[in-house]
C-alpha positions in Angstrom: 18.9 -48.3 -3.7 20.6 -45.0 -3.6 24.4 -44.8 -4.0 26.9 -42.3 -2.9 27.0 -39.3 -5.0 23.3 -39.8 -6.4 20.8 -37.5 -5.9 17.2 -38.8 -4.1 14.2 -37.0 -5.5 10.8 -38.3 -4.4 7.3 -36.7 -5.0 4.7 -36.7 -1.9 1.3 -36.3 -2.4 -1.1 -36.6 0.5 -4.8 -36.3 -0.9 -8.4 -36.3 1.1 -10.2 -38.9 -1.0 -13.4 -38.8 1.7 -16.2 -36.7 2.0 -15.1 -34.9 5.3 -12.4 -32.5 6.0 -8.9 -34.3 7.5 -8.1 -31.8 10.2 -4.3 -30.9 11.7 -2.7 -32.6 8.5 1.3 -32.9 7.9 3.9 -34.1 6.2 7.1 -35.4 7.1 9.8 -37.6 5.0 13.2 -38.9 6.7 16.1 -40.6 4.9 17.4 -43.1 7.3 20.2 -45.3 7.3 21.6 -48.0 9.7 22.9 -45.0 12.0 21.4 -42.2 10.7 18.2 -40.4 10.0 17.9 -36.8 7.9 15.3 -35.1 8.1 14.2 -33.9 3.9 11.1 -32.4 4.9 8.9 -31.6 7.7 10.9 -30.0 10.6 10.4 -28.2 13.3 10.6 -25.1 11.3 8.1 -25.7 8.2 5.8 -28.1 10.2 2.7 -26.6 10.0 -0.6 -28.7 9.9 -3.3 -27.5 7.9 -6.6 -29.1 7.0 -7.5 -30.2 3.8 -10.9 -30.3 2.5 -12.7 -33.1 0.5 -10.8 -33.4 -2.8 -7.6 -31.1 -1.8 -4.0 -32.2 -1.9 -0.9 -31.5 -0.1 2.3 -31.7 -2.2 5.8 -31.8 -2.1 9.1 -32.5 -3.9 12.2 -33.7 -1.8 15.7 -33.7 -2.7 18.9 -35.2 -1.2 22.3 -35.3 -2.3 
């Protein structure tokens, strides 16, 4: 649960576990609620897939107040 006045923090981690390259990879996290959804990472503006080869990761730390 997360109550009013909280702040959300979440860790993303995305990692290629095969032998081949994952191609066009990104990463998007929403906070939604009955009526609404906010965007916390991944929009438009930063959404830029990238590959990652065998054994990489793709991180990110997300906040919301």
């Amino acid at each position: 649960n997360i109550y009013l006045g909280e702040t959300f923090s979440s860790y993303i981690c995305v990692h290629n576990s095969s032998g081949q390259a994952a191609k066009d990879v990104t990463l998007k996290a929403d906070l939604q609620t009955n009526s609404l959804r906010i965007p916390l990472c991944g929009n438009q503006a930063d959404l830029t897939a990238r590959d990652l080869d065998p054994g990489q990761t793709l991180d990110e730390v997300i906040h919301h107040e």
